[in-house]
C-alpha positions in Angstrom: 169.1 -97.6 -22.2 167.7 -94.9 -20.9 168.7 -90.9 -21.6 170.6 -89.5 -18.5 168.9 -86.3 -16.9 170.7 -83.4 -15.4 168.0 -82.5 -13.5 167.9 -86.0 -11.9 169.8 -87.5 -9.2 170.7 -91.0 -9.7 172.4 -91.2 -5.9 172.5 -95.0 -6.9 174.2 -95.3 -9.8 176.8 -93.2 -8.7 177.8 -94.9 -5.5 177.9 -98.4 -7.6 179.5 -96.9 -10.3 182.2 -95.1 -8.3 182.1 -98.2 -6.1 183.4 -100.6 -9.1 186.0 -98.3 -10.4 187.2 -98.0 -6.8 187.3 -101.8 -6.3 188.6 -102.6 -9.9 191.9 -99.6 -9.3 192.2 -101.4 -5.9 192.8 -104.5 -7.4 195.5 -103.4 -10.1 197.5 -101.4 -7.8 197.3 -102.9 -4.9 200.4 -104.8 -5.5 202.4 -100.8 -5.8 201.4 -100.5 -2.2 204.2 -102.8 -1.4 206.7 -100.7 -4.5 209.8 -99.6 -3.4 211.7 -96.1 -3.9 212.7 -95.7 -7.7 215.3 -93.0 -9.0 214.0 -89.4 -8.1 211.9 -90.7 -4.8 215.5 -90.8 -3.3 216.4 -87.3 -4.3 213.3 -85.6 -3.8 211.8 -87.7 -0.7 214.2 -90.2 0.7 217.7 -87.8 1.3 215.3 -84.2 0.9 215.7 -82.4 4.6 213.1 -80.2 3.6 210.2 -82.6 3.2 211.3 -84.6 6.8 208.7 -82.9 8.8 208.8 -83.6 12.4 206.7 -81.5 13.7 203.4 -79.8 12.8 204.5 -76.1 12.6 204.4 -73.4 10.5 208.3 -73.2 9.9 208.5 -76.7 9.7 205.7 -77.2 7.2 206.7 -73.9 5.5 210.2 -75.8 4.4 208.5 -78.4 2.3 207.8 -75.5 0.2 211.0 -74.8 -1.4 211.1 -78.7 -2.7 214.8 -79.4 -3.2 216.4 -76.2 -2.3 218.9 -75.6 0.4 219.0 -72.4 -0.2 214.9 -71.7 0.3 215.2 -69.0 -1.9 211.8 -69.6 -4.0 209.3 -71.7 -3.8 208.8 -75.0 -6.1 205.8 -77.1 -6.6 204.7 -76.5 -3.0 201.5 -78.7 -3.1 203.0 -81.9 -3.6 206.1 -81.3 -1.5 204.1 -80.6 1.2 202.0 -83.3 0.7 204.9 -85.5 1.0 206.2 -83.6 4.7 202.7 -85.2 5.5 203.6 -88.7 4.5 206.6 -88.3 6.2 205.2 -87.4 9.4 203.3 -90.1 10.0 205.1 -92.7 8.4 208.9 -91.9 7.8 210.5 -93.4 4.7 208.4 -96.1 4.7 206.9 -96.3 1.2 203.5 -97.9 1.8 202.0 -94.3 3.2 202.9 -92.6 -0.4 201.6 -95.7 -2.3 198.1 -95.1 -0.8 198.0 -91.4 -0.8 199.0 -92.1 -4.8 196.6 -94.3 -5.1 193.5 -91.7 -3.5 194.6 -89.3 -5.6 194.4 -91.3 -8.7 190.9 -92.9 -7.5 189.7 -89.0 -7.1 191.5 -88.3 -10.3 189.1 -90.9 -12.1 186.0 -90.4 -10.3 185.9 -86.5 -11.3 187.0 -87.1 -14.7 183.8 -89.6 -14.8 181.4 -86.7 -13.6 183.2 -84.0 -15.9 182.5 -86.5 -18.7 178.8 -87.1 -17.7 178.6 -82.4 -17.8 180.4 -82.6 -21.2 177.8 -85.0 -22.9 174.9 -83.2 -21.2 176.0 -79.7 -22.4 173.3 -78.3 -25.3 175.8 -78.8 -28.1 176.3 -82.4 -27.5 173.0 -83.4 -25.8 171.3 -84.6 -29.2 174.0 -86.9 -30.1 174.9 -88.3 -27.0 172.4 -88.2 -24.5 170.9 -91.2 -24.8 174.3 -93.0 -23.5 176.0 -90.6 -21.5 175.9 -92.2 -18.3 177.7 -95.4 -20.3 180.3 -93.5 -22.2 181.5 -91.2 -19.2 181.8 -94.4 -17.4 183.5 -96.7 -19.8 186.1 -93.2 -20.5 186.9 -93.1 -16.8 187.6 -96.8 -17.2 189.9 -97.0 -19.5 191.6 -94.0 -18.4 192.5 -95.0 -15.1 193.4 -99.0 -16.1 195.9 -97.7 -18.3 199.1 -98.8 -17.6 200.4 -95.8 -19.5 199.4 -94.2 -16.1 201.2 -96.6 -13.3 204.1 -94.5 -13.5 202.7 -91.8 -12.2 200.6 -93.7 -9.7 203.4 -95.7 -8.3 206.2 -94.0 -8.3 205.8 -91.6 -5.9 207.8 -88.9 -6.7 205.2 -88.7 -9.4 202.3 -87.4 -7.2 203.4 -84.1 -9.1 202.0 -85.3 -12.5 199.1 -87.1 -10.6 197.9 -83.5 -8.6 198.6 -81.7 -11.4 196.2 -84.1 -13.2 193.7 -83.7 -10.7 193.4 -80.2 -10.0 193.2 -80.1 -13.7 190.2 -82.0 -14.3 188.3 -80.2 -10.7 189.5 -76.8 -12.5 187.6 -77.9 -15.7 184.8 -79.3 -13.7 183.8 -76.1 -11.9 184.0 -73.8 -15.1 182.0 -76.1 -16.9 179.3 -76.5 -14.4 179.7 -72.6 -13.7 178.9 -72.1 -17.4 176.5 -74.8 -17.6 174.5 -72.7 -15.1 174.7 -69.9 -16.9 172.8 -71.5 -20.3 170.2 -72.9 -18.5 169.5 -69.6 -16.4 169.8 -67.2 -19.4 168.2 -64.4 -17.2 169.9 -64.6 -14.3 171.5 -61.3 -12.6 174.2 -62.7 -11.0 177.0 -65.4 -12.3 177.9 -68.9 -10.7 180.7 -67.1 -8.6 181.0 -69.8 -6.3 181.9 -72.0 -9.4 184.3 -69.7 -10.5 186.2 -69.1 -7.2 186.7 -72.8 -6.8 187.7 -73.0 -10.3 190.3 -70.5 -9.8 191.4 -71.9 -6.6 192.1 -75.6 -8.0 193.5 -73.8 -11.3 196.1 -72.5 -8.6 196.7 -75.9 -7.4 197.3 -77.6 -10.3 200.1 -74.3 -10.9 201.4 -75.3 -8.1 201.5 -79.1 -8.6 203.4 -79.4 -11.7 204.7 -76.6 -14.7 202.7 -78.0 -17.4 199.7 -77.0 -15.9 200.1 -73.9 -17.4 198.2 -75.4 -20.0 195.2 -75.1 -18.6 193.3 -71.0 -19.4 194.1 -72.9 -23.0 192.4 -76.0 -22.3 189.5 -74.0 -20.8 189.2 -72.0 -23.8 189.5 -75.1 -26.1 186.8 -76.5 -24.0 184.4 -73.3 -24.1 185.4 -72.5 -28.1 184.4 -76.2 -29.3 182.0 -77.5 -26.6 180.1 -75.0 -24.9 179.5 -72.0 -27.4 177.1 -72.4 -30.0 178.3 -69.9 -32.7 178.0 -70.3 -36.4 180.1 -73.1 -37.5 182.0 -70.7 -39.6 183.7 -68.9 -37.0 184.9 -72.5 -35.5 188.7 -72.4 -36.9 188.8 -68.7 -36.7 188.4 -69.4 -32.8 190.5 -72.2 -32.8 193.3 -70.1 -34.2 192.5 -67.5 -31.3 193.6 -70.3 -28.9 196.8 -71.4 -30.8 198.5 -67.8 -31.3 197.9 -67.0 -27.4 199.6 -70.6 -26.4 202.6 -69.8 -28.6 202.9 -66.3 -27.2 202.8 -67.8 -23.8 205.7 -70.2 -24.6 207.7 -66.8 -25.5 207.3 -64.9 -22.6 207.5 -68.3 -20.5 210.8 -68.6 -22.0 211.9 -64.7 -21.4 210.7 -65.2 -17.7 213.2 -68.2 -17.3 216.1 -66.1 -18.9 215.4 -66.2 -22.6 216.5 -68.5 -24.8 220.0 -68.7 -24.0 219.1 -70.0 -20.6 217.0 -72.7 -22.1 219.8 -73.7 -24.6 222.0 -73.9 -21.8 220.2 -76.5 -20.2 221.1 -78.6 -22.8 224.7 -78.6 -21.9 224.7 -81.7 -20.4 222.2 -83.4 -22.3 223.4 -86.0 -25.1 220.8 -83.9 -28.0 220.4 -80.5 -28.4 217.6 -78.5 -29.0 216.8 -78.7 -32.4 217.5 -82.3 -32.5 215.2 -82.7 -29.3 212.0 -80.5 -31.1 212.8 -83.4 -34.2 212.2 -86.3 -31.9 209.3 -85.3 -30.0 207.0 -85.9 -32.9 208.2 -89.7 -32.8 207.6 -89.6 -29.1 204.5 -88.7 -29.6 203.6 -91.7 -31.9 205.2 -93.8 -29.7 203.0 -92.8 -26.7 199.7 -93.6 -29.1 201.4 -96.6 -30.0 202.0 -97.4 -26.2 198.0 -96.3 -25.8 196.3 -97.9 -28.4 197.9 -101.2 -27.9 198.7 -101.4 -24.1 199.4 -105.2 -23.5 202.0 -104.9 -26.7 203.8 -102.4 -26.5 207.1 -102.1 -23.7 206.2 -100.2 -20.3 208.9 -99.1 -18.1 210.5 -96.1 -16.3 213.6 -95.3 -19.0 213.1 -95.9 -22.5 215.8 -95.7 -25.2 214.6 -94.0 -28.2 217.4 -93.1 -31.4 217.7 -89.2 -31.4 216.5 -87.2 -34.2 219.5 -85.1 -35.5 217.6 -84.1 -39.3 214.3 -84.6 -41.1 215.6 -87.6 -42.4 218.0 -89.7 -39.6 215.9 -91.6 -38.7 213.8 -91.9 -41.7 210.8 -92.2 -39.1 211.5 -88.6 -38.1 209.7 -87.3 -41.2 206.7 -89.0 -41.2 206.1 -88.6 -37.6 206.3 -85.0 -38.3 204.1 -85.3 -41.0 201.5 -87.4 -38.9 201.4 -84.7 -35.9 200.9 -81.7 -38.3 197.6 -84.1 -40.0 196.8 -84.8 -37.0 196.5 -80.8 -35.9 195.1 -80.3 -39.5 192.4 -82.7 -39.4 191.3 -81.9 -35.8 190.7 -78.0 -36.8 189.1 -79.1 -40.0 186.3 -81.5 -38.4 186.1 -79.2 -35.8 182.3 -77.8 -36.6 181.4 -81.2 -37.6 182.8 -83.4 -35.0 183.8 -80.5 -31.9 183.9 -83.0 -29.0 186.6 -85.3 -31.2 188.4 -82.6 -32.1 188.4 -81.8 -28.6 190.1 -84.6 -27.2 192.8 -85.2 -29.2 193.6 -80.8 -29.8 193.5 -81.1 -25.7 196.0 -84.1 -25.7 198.8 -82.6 -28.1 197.9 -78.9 -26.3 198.8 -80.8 -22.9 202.1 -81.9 -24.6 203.8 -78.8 -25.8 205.6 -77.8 -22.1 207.3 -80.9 -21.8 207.1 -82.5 -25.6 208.8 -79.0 -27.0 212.4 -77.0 -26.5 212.2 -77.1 -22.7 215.6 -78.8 -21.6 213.7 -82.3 -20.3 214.5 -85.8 -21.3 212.9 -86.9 -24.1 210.4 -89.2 -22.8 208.9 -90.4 -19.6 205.1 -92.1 -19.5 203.9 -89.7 -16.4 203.9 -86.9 -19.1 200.6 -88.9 -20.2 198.7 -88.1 -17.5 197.2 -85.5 -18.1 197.0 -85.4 -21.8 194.8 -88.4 -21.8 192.1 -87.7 -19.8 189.9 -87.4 -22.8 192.0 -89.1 -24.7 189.5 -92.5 -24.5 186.4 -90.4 -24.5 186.0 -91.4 -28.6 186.9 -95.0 -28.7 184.1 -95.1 -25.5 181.7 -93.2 -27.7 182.7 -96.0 -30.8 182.5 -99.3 -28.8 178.9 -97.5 -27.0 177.2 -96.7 -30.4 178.5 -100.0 -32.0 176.8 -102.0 -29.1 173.5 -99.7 -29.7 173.8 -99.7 -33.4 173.8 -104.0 -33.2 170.8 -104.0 -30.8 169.0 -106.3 -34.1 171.4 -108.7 -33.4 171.9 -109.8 -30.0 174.5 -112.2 -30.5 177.1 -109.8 -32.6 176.1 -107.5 -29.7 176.9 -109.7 -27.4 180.4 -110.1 -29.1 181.0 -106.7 -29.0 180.3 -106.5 -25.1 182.3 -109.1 -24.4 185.7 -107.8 -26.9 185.3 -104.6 -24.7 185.4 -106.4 -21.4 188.4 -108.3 -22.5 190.1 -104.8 -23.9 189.4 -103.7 -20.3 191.0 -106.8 -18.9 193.9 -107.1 -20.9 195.2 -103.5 -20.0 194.2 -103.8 -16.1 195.9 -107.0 -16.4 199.2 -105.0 -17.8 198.4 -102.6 -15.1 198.7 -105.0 -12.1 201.9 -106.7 -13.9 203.9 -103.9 -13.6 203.0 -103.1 -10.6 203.8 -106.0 -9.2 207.2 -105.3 -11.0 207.2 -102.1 -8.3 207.4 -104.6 -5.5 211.3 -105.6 -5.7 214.1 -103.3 -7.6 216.1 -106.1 -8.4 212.4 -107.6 -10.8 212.1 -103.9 -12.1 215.5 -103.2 -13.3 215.8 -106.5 -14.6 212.8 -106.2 -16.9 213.8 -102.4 -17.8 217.6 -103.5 -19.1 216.0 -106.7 -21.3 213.6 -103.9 -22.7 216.5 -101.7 -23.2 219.9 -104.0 -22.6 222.1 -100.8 -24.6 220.7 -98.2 -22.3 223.7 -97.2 -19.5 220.8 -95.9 -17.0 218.4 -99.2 -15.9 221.6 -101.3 -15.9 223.6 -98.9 -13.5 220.3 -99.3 -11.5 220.2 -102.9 -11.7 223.5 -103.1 -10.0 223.0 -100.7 -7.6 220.1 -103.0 -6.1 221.7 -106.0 -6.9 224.8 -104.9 -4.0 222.3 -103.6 -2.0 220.5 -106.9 -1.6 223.8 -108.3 -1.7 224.3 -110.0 -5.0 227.9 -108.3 -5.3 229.5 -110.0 -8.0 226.7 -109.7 -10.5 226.1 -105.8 -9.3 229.5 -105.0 -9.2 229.8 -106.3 -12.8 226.5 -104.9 -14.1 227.9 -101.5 -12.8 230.9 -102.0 -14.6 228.7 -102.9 -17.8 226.6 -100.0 -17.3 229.5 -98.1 -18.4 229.6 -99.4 -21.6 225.9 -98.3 -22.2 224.2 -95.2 -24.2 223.8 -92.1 -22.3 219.8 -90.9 -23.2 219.7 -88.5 -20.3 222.3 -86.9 -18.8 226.3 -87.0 -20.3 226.9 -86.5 -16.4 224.7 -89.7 -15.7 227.7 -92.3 -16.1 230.1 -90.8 -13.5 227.4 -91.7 -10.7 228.2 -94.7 -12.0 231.7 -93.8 -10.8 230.8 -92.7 -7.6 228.3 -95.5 -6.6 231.3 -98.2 -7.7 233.4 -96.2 -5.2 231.0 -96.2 -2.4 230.9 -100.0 -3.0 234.8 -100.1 -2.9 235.1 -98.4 0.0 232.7 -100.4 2.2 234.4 -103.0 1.2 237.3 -101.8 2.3 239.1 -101.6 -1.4 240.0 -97.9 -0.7 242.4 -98.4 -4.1 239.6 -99.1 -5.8 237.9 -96.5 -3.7 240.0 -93.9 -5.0 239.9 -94.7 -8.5 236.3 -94.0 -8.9 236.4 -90.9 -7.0 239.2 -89.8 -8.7 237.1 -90.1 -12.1 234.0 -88.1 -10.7 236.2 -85.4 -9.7 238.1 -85.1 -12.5 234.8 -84.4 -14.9 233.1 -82.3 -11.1 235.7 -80.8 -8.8 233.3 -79.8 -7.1 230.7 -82.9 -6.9 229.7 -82.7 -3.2 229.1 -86.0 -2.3 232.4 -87.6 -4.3 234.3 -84.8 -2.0 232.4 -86.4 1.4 233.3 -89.6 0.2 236.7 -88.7 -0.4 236.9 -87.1 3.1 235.4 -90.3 4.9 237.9 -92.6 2.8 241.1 -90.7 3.9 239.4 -90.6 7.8 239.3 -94.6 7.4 242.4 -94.7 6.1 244.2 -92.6 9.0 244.9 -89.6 6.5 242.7 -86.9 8.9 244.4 -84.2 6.9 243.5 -84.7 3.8 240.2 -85.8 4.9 239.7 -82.4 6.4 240.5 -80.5 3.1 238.3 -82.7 1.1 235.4 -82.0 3.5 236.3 -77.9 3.9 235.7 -78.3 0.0 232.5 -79.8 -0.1 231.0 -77.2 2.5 232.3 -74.4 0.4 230.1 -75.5 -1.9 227.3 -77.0 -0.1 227.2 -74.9 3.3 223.7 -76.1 4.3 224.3 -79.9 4.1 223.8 -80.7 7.9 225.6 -84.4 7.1 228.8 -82.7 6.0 229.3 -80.5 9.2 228.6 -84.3 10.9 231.4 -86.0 8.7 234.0 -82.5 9.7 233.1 -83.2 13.0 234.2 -87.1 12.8 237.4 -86.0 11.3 237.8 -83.4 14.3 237.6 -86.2 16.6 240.0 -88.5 14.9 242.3 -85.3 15.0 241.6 -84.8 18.4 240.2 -81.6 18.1 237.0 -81.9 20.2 236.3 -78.4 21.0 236.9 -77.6 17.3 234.2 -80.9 16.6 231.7 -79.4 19.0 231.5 -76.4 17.0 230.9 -78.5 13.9 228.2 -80.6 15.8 226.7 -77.2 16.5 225.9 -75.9 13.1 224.6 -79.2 12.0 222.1 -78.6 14.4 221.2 -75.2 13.1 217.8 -74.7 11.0 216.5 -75.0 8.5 218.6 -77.8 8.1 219.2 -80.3 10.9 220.9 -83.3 12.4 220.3 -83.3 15.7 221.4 -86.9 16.3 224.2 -86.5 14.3 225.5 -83.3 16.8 224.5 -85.1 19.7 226.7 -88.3 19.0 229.7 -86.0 18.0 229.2 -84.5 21.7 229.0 -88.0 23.2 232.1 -88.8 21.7 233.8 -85.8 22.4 232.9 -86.5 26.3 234.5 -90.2 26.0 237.1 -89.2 24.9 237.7 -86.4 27.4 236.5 -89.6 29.6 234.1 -87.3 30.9 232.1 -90.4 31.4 229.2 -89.2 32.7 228.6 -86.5 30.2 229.0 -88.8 27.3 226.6 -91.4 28.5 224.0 -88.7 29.0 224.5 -87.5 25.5 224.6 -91.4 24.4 221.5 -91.6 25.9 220.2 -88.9 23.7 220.9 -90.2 20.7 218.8 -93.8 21.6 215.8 -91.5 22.8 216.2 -90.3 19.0 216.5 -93.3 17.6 216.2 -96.3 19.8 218.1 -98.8 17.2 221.1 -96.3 17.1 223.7 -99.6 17.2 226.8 -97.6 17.6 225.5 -96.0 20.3 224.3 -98.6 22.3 227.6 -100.2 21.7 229.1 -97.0 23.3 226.5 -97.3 26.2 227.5 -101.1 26.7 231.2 -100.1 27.2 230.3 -96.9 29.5 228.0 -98.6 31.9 230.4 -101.0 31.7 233.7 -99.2 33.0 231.1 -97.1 35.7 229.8 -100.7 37.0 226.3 -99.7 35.7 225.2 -103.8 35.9 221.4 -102.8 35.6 222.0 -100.3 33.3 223.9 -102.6 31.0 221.5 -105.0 31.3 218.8 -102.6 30.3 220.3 -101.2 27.2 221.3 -104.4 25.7 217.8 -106.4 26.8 216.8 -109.2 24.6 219.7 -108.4 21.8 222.4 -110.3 23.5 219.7 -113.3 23.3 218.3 -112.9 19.9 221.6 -112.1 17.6 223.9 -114.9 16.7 227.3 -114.5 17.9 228.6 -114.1 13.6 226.4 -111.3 13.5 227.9 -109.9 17.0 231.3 -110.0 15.4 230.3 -108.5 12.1 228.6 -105.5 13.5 231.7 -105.2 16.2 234.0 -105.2 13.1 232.2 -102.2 11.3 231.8 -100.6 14.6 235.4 -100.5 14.7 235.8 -99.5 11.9 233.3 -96.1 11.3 232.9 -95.4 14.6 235.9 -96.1 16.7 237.5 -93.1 18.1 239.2 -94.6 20.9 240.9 -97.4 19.9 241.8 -100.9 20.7 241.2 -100.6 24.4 237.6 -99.6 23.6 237.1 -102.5 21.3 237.8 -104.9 24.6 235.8 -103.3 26.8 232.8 -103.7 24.5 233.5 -107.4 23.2 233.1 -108.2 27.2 230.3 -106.4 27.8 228.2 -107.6 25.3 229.4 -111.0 25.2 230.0 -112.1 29.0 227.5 -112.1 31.3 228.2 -109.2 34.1 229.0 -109.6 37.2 231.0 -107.3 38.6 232.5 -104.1 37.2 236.9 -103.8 36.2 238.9 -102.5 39.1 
């Protein structure tokens, strides 16, 4: 095999090699493309105002920048939220759009980290060893790096594009500085520095800061990389250096911790978690085994979104805790003692537990998600690559064992890919995914809850409403708070089915734990409108706006309750501070106003606004139903004819008199007389207009 060349420019080889690890990731993930939205994409995407960009300004952009915030008071990892108003911009809520930008990212992700690899092998202090298979090693890293299924939750569920930018503004960051430095050594008398690779060092260093918090990391990582790889000091000095870069990360975690309001305001994030602090810093170590364990077997070991892992409350319960402990400090200990003899080893795995201490210390985070890998393992395959390389060189006298030995490492590469593409295939239907989660993890309360929730929604309701019910029986690894969503997603069942009891109940048990949970109050509000109690629905929804005063959806819901109160003036108002930035529901208002106007029977008025709302969203099915019974009463034949088109034709009359029935129901401000004008117009041909 012959010696890879800096100087040299192999166009070649890198278009096929970047070529088959494009085609391979394509392969794996293309079944994600189809994945649906999972937990946070729903928080942070799916219901987030401020990432529903609609059109391509600077105030509307400027929104995505305060993520989740109402308030837009600072901003919070800006990159990827804005990079998600794209998404939604040209695509809505539909999830295929994210799945490929995901997937580009992770594809760019892999191909850099394959050309970092090539710089790091080629660097003087690593040239003798491993020149001579560089070009094979970098590749066969990059490899098994990106067909990890350690990393498909971070490619496929999309709210993860955080971890995956992060990730790659990391490895462009490290890229530039080393090839800025790498100038510098071969141009020893030079006058001027590689500026141009600092700048854009500096500038994708600030991307990755404002991708994701653990990136701050990475001046520690650069200085790992510069102590152990690049400088070429006498081997004595090696530790000293290495001890230069721990003490600075520590002190960093101190003032980190002062800026966020010292440590009382990180132990009181664990308020409502079920560990505390100390008993969080004793399980990370067992996390930490378990992710090794999860990457040095792949196709063995369980692969999911939650995991359910026994809480570390001394040294000693569980017994594991101590020897995991043991394990990480050797693990530190052996890494700074090989150091001078084996630097780019040491390296990797000093970079991968470095990379871990934001989220694997005494921040107030759950104790273990796989995205949290993503960046800690980019070098994490470099050795086994170097291992399987110089085994296959090291048999060349024996072409059969070598031939063994090629084969053993395409089938290690095929049996994680194959992993890979199984669970993303899992992505594809919530119902599969949950499933395989809660027979992972059949004690944990979270992937069960889940499993319920997307079992009513695809309307399995016995089994989900009884898998929600068992949910509650389950162990809380998250959040102590996480059960009474529970309570609130049984009652939002309840009450569309018309059980307002039930309804109640469940409400009745979120508020009692969160007076003031927002949504429990709207859906308080909206069960006391259904059931004719507009008074009480009225304070429930003043309380919920105390709270939340930005929520454009709860000024919608006042102004439904208005209108049942017959207070349209009073619900016009409402409608107009939905519509007020930088929060808005412009469709929401304008229906209010359209059925302010009918019931004024300012017909006119109300079909113009009616008409609105279908201009903003042309399958608005209460409204056409309101259209059909205007154009009706005015004698609008052609009109009537228009709005309703084809649907007369196409839906069966039992689906005519179910949606009729829920029109009634939500959006039936009228009453009965209403409900007869619209059964004949959309059920009788028209011929002539009522006297």
């Amino acid at each position: 095999m012959k010696a890879y060349k800096p100087g040299a420019r192999p166009g070649v080889r890198y278009v096929l090699a970047l070529t088959a690890l494009f085609v391979c990731l394509l392969i794996i993930y293309w079944p994600g493309f189809s994945g649906d939205w999972y937990l946070d994409d729903f928080g942070n995407i799916h219901e987030n105002p401020n990432v529903h960009l609609r059109e391509l300004t600077l105030p509307e952009i400027s929104k995505s920048f305060y993520g989740m915030s109402s308030a837009h008071s600072s901003f919070n990892r800006p990159l990827p939220y804005l990079t998600l108003a794209v998404n939604y911009y040209f695509g809505g809520v539909d999830p295929f759009g994210y799945h490929v930008v995901n997937f580009l990212i992770h594809f760019g992700s892999a191909a850099f980290l394959f050309l970092l690899t090539l710089n790091i092998l080629s660097l003087p202090s690593q040239k003798k060893t491993y020149a001579e298979h560089a070009w094979a090693i970098a590749l066969l890293s990059a490899f098994l790096w990106a067909t990890h299924p350690i990393q498909v939750n971070a490619v496929t569920y999309i709210v993860q594009r955080m971890s995956a930018l992060a990730g790659l503004f990391t490895i462009l960051t490290l890229y530039c500085y080393l090839k800025g430095r790498m100038s510098q050594i071969r141009e020893t008398g030079a006058k001027r520095a590689p500026y141009g690779w600092y700048t854009a060092g500096i500038l994708f260093g600030g991307c990755a800061l404002a991708s994701k918090q653990n990136a701050a990391m990475l001046p520690f990582s650069l200085l790992l990389m510069e102590t152990l790889l690049i400088q070429t000091a006498p081997e004595a000095g090696q530790i000293r250096r290495l001890l230069k870069i721990l003490l600075p990360t520590t002190l960093v975690f101190i003032l980190l911790v002062f800026f966020l309001g010292g440590f009382e305001a990180v132990s009181g994030g664990y308020q409502t978690r079920p560990f505390t602090l100390v008993e969080r810093v004793l399980t990370q170590p067992r996390v930490i085994c378990f992710y090794f364990s999860q990457l040095l077997y792949p196709s063995g070991a369980p692969f999911t979104l939650l995991h359910d892992i026994t809480v570390s409350t001394s040294l000693l319960s569980p017994w594991t805790t101590l020897p995991a402990v043991l394990l990480l400090l050797l693990a530190i200990g052996f890494s700074l003692w090989f150091a001078p003899k084996w630097p780019l080893i040491s390296f990797c795995y000093l970079f991968f537990l470095l990379n871990h201490a934001i989220e694997g210390s005494i921040l107030p985070l759950e104790l273990v998600f796989e995205h949290r890998n993503y960046l800690p393992t980019l070098f994490f395959f470099l050795p086994p690559a170097i291992g399987c390389l110089k085994a296959v060189s090291h048999f060349s006298y024996a072409p059969l064992l070598r031939g063994f030995l090629v084969i053993g490492i395409g089938v290690w590469l095929v049996g994680q890919s194959h992993t890979t593409y199984s669970l993303n295939r899992l992505f594809q239907h919530p119902v599969a995914f949950w499933t395989n989660n809660v027979e992972l993890y059949p004690n944990l309360h979270r992937p069960r809850h889940n499993l319920g929730k997307s079992l009513l929604i695809y309307g399995k309701v016995d089994e989900g409403e009884a898998q929600m019910h068992r949910s509650l029986a389950g162990k809380s690894s998250g959040r102590t708070t996480h059960k009474f969503i529970t309570h609130y997603n049984l009652g939002v069942y309840y009450l569309y089915q018309g059980a307002y009891p039930q309804a109640l109940n469940q409400f009745s048990t979120v508020l009692k734990a969160s007076p003031l949970h927002v949504k429990t109050l709207q859906k308080m509000a909206e069960l006391h409108l259904e059931t004719g109690e507009g008074a009480k629905a009225l304070d429930f929804i003043e309380k919920a706006l105390s709270h939340s005063p930005q929520k454009p959806d709860l000024y919608i819901t006042k102004g439904f309750i208005l209108l049942s109160l017959g207070k349209i003036q009073a619900a016009f108002d409402t409608a107009d501070r939905a519509a007020i930035p930088p929060a808005t529901d412009n469709l929401g208002a304008t229906y209010i106003r359209a059925e302010g106007h009918r019931l004024k029977r300012d017909y006119s008025q109300a079909i113009a606004y009616f008409e609105q709302v279908l201009n903003l969203n042309s399958k608005h099915q209460p409204a056409l139903f309101a259209l059909s019974e205007l154009y009706y009463l005015t004698g609008d034949t052609v009109k009537l004819n228009q709005v309703l088109g084809d649907w007369r034709q196409t839906v069966t009359s039992e689906k005519i008199a179910a949606l009729l029935t829920g029109y009634d129901r939500y959006w039936n401000f009228v009453g009965p007389e209403r409900m007869r004008n619209i059964k004949q117009a959309v059920s009788a041909p028209i011929s002539k207009a009522p006297a």
